[in-house]
TIRO-2110 file (N, C-alpha, C; in Angstrom, 1 decimal):
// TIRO-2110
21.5, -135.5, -57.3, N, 1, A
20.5, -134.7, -57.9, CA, 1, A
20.1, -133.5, -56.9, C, 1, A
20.2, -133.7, -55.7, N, 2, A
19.6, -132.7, -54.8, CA, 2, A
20.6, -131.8, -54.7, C, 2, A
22.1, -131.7, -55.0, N, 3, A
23.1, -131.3, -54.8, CA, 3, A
22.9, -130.1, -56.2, C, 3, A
22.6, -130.6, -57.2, N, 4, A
22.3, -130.4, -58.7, CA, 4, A
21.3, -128.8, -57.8, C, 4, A
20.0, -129.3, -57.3, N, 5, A
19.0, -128.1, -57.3, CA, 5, A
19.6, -127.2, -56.2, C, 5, A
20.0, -128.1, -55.0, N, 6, A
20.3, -126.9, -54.4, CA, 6, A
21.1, -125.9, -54.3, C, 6, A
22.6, -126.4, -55.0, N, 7, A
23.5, -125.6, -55.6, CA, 7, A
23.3, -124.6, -57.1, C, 7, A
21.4, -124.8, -57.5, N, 8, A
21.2, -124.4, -58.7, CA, 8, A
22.2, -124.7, -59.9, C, 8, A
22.4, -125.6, -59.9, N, 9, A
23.7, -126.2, -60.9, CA, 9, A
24.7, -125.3, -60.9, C, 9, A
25.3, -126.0, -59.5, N, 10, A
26.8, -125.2, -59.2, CA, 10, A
26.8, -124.4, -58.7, C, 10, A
26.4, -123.4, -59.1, N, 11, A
26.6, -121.9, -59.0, CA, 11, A
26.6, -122.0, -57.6, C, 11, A
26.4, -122.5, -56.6, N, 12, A
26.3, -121.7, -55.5, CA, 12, A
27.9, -122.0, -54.9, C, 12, A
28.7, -122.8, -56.2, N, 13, A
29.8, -123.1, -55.6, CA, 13, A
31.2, -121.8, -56.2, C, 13, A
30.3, -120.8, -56.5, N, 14, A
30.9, -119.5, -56.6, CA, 14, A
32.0, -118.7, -55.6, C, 14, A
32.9, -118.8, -56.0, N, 15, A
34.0, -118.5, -54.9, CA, 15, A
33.3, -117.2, -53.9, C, 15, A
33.0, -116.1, -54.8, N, 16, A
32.7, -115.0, -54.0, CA, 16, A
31.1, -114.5, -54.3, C, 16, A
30.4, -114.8, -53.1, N, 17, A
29.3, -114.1, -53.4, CA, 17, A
28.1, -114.9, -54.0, C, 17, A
28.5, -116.4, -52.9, N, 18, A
27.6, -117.5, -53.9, CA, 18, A
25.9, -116.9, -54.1, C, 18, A
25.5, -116.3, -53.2, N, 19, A
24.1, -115.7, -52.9, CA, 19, A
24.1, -114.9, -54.4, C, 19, A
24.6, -113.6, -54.5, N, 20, A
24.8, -112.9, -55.6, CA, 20, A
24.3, -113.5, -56.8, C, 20, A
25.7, -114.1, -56.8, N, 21, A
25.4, -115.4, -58.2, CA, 21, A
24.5, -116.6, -58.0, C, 21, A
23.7, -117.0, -57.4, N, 22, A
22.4, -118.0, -57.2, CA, 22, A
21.3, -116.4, -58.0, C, 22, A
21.3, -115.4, -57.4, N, 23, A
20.3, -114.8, -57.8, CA, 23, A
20.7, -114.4, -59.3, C, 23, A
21.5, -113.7, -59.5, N, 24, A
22.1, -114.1, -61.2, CA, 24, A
21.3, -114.5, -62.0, C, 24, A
21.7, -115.8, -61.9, N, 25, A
21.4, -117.3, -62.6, CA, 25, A
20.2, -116.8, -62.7, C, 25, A
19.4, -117.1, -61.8, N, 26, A
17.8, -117.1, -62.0, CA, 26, A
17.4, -116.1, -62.6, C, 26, A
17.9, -114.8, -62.2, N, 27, A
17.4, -113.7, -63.1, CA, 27, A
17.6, -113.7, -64.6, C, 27, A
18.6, -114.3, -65.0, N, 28, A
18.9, -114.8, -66.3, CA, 28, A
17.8, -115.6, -67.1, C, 28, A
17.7, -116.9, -66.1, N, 29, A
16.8, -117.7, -66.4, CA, 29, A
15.6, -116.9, -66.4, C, 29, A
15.1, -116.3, -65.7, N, 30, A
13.9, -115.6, -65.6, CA, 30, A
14.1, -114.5, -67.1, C, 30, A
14.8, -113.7, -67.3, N, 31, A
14.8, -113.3, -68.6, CA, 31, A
14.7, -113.6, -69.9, C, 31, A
15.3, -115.0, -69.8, N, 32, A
15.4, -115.5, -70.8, CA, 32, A
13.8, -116.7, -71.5, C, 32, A
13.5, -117.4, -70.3, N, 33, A
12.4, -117.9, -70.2, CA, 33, A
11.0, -117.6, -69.6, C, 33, A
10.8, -116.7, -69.1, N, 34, A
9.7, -116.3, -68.6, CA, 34, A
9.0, -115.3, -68.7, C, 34, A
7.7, -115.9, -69.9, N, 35, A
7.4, -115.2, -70.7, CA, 35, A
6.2, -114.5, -69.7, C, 35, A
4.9, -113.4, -69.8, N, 36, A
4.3, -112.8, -69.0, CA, 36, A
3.2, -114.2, -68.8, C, 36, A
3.2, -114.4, -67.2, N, 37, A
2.7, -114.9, -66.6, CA, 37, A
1.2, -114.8, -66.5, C, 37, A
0.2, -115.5, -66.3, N, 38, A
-1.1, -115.2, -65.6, CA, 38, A
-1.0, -115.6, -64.1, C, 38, A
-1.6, -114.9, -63.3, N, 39, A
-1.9, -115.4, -61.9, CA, 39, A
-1.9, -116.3, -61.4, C, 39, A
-2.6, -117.4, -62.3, N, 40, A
-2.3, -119.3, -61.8, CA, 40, A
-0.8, -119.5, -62.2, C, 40, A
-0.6, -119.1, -63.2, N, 41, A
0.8, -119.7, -63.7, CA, 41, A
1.5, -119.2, -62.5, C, 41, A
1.4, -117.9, -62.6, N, 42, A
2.8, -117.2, -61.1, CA, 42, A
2.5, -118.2, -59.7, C, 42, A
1.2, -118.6, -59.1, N, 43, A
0.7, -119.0, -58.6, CA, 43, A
1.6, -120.7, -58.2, C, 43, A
1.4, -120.8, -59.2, N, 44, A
1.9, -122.4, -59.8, CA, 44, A
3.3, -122.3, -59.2, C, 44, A
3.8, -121.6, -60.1, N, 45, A
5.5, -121.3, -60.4, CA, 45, A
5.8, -121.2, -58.7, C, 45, A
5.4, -120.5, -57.7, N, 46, A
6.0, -119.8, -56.6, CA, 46, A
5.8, -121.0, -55.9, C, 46, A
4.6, -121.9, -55.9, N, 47, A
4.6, -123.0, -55.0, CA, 47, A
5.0, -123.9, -55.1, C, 47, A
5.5, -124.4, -56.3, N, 48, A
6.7, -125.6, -56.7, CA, 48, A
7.8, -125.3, -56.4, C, 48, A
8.6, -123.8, -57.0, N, 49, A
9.6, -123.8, -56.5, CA, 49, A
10.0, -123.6, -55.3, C, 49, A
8.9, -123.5, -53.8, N, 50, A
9.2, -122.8, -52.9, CA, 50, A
9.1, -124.3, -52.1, C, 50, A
8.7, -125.3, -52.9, N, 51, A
8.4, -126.7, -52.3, CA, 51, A
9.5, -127.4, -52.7, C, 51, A
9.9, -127.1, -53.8, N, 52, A
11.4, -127.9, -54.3, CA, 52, A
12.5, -126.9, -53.7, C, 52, A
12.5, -125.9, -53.3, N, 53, A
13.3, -124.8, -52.4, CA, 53, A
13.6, -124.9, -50.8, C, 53, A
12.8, -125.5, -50.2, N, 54, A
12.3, -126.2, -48.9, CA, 54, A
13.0, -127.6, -48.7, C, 54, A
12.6, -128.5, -49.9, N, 55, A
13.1, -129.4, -49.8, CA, 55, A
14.4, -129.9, -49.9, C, 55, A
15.1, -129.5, -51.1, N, 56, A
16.3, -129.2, -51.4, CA, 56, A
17.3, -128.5, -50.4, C, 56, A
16.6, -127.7, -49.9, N, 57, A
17.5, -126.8, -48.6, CA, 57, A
17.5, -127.7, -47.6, C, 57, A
16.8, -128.2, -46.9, N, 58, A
16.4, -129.4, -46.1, CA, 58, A
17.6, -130.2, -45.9, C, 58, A
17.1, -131.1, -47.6, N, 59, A
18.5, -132.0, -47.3, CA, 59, A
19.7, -131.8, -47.1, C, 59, A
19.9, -130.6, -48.0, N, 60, A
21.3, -130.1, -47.9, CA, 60, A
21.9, -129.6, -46.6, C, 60, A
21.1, -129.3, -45.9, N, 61, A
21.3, -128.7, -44.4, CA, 61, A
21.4, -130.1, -43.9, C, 61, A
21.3, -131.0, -44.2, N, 62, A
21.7, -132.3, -43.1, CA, 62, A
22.4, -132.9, -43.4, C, 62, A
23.1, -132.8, -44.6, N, 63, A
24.6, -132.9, -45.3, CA, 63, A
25.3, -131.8, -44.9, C, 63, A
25.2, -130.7, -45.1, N, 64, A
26.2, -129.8, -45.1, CA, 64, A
26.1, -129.1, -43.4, C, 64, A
25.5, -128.9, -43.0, N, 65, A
25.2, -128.0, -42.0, CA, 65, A
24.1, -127.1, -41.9, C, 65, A
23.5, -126.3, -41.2, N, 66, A
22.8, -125.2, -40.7, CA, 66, A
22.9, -124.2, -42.0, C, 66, A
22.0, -123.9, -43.1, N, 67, A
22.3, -122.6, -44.1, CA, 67, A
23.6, -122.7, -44.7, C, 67, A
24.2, -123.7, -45.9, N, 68, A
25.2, -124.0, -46.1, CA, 68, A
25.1, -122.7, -46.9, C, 68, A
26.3, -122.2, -47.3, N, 69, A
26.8, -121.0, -48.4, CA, 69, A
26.8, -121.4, -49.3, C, 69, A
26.8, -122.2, -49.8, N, 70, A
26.6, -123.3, -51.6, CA, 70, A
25.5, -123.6, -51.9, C, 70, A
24.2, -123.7, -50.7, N, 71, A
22.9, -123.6, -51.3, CA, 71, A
22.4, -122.7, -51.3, C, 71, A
21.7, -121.9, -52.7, N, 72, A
21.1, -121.1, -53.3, CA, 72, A
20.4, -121.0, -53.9, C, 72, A
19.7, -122.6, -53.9, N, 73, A
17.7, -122.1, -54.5, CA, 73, A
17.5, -121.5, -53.6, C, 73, A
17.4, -121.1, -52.5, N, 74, A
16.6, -120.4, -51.6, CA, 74, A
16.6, -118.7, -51.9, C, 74, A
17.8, -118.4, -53.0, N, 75, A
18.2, -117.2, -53.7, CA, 75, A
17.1, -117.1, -54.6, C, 75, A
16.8, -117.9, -55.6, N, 76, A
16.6, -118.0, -56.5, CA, 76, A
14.8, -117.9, -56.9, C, 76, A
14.1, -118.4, -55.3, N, 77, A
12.9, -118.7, -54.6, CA, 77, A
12.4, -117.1, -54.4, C, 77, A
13.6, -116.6, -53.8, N, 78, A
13.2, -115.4, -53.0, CA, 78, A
13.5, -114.7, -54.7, C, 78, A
13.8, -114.7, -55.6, N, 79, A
14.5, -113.7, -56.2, CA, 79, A
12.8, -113.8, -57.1, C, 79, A
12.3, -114.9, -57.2, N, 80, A
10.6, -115.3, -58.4, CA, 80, A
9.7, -114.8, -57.3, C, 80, A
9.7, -114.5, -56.0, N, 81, A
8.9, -113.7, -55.5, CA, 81, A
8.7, -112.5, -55.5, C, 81, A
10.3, -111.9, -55.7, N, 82, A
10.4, -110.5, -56.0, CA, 82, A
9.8, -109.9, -57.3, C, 82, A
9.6, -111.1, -58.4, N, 83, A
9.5, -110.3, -59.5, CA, 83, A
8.1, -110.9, -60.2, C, 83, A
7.6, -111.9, -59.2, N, 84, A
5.8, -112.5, -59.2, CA, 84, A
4.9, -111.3, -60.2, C, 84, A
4.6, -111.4, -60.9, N, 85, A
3.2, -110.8, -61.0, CA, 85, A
3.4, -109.4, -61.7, C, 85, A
5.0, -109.1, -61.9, N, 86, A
5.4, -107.8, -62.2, CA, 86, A
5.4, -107.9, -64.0, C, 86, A
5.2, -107.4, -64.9, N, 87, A
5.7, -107.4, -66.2, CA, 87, A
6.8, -107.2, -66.5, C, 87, A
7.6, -108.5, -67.3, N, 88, A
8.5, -108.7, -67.6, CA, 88, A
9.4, -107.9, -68.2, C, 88, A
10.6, -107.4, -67.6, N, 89, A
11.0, -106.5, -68.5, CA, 89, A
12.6, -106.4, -68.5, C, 89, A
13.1, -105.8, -68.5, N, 90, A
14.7, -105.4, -68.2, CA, 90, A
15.0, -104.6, -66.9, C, 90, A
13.7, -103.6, -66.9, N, 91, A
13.4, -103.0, -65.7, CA, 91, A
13.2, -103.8, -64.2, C, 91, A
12.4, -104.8, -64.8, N, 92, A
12.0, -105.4, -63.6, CA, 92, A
12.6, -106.7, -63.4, C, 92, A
13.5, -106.9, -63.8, N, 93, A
14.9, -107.8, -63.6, CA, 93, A
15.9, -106.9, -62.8, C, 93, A
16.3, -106.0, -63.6, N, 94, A
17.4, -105.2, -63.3, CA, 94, A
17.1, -104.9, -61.3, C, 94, A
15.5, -104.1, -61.2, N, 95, A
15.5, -103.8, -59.8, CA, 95, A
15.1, -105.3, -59.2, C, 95, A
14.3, -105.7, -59.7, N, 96, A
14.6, -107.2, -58.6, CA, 96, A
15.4, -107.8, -58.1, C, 96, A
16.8, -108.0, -59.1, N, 97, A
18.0, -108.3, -58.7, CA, 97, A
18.5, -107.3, -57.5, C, 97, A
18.4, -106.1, -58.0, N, 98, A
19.1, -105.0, -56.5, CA, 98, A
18.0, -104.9, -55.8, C, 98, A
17.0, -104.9, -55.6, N, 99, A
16.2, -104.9, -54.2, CA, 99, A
16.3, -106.0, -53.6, C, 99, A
15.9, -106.8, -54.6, N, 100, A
16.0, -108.4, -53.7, CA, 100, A
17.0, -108.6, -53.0, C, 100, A
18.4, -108.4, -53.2, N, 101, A
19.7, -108.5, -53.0, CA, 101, A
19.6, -107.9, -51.7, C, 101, A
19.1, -106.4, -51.1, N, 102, A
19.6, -105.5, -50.9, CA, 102, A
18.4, -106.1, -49.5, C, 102, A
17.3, -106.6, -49.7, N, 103, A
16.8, -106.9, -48.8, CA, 103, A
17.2, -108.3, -48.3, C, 103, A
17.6, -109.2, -49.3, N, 104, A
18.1, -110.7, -48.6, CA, 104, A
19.5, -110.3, -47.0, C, 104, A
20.4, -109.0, -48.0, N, 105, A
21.3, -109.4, -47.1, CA, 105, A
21.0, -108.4, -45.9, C, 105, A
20.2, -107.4, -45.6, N, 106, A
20.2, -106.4, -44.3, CA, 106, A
18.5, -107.8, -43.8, C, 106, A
17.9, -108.3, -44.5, N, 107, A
16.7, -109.5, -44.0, CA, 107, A
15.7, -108.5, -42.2, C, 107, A
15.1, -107.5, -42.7, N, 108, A
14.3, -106.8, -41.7, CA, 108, A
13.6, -107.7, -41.5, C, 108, A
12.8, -107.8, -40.1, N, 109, A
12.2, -108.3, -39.5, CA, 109, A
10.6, -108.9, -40.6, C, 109, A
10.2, -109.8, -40.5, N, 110, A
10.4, -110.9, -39.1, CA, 110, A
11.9, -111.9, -40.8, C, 110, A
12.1, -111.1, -41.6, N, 111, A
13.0, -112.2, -42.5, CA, 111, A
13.9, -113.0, -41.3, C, 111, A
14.9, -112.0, -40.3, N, 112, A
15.7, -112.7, -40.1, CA, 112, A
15.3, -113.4, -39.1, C, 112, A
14.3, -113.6, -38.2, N, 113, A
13.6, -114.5, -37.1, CA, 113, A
13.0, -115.8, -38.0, C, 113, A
12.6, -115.5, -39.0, N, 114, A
12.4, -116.9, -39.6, CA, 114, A
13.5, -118.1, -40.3, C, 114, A
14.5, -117.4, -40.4, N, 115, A
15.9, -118.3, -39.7, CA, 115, A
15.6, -119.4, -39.2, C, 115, A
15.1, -119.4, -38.3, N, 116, A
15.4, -120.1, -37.2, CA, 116, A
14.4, -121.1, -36.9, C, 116, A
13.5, -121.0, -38.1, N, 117, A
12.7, -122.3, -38.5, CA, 117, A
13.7, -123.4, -38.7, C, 117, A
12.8, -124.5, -38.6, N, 118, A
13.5, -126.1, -38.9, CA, 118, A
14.3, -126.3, -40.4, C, 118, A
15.3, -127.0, -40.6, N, 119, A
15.1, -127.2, -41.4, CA, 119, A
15.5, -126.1, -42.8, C, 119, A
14.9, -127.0, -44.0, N, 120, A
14.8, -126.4, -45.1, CA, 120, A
13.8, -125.0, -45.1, C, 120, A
12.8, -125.4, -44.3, N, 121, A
12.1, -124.3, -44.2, CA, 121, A
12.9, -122.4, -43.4, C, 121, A
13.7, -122.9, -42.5, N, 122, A
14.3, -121.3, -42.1, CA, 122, A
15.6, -121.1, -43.0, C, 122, A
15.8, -121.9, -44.2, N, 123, A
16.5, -121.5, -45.3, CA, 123, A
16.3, -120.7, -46.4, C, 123, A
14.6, -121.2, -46.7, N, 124, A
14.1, -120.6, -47.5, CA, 124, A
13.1, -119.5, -47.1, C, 124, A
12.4, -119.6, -45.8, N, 125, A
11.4, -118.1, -45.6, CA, 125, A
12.0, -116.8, -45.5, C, 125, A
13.1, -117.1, -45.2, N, 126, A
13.6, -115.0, -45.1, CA, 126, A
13.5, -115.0, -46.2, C, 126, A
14.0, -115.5, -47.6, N, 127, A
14.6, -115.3, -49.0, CA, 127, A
12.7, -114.8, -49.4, C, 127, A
12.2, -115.8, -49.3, N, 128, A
10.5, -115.6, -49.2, CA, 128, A
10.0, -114.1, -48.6, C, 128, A
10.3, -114.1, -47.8, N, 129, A
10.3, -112.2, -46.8, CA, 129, A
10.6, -111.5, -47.8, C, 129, A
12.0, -111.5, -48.3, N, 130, A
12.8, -110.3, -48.7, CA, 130, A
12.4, -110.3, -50.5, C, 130, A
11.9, -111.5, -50.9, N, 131, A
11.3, -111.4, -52.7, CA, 131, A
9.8, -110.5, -52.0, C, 131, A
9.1, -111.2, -51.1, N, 132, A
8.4, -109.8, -51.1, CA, 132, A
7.7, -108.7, -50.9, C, 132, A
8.9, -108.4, -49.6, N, 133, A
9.3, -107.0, -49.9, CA, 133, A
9.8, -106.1, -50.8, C, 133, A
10.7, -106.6, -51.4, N, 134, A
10.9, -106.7, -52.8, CA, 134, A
10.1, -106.0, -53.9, C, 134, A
9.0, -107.2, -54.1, N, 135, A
8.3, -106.7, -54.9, CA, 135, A
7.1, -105.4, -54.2, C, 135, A
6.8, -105.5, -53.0, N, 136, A
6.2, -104.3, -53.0, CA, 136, A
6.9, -103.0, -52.9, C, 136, A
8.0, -103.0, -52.9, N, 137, A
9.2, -101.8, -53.1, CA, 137, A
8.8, -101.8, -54.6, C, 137, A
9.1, -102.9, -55.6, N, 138, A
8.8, -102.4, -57.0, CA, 138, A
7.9, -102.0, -57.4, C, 138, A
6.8, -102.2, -57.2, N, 139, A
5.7, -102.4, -57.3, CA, 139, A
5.6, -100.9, -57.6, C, 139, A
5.4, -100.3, -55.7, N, 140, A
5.5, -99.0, -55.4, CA, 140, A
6.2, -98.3, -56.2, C, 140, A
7.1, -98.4, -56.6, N, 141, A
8.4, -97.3, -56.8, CA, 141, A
7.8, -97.5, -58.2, C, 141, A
7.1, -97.9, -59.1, N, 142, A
6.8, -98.1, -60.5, CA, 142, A
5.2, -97.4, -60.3, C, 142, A
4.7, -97.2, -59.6, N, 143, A
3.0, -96.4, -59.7, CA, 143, A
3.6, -95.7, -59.2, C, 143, A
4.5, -94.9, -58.4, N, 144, A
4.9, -93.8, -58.4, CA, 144, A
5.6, -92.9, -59.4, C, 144, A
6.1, -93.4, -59.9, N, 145, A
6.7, -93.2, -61.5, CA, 145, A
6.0, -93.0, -62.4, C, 145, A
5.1, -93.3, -62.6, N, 146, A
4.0, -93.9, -63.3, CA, 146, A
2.8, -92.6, -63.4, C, 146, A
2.6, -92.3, -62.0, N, 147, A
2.1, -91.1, -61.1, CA, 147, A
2.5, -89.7, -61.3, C, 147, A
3.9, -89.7, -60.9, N, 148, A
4.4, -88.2, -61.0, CA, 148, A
4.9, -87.7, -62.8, C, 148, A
4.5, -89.2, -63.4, N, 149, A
4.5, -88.9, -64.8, CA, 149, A
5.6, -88.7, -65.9, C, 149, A
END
């Protein structure tokens, strides 16, 4: 089972670009199922999965190694922080997927020092960092739009 979440069913056993395709998935999932959120619900949603994201990375790291390449809830974690609280759209999939991406893999400070936490936990806090950053990049970049009209 833990193999099941932390590979997000499989996917992270994607020949190229398992990260990529972990965020994918979710964005999919996220499009498909998640309808506009209230604050508790987003609330809800970010701490379960960042607790089943933790944990699942955890184990998997004591099976597999240090940050295996096949586990990718921690994609998937960071990818629902990126797009927390934002209205649900095509827009805000589309950039979540490329910001998030764009921040998981260059992980500015402190993302890539929290690495190096224990555990499940330095698997999943950068991804946590970089969802959001993320969203305050969308966030921004959407009231500025918004703004200049």
């Amino acid at each position: 089972m833990n193999r099941l979440i932390a590979t997000l069913f499989f996917v992270g056993y994607a020949p190229w670009a398992p990260g990529t395709a972990g965020t994918a998935f979710v964005a999919l999932l996220y499009w498909l199922f998640v309808p506009a959120l209230g604050v508790l619900e987003w609330i809800g949603v970010l701490l379960v999965t960042s607790a089943i994201g933790v944990y699942s990375a955890g184990r998997a790291a004591l099976e597999w190694g240090k940050d295996p390449r096949q586990v990718v809830v921690d994609e998937g974690v960071g990818f629902l922080f990126a797009v927390a609280f934002l209205p649900p759209s095509a827009g805000t999939v589309i950039a979540g997927f490329f910001v998030f991406r764009a921040f998981d893999i260059v992980k500015p400070p402190p993302a890539r020092q929290l690495e190096a936490l224990p555990g499940g936990w330095g698997i999943v806090a950068d991804d946590v960092v970089a969802g959001l950053y993320s969203n305050v990049v969308i966030r921004s970049s959407s009231y500025l739009v918004e703004w200049m009209g």
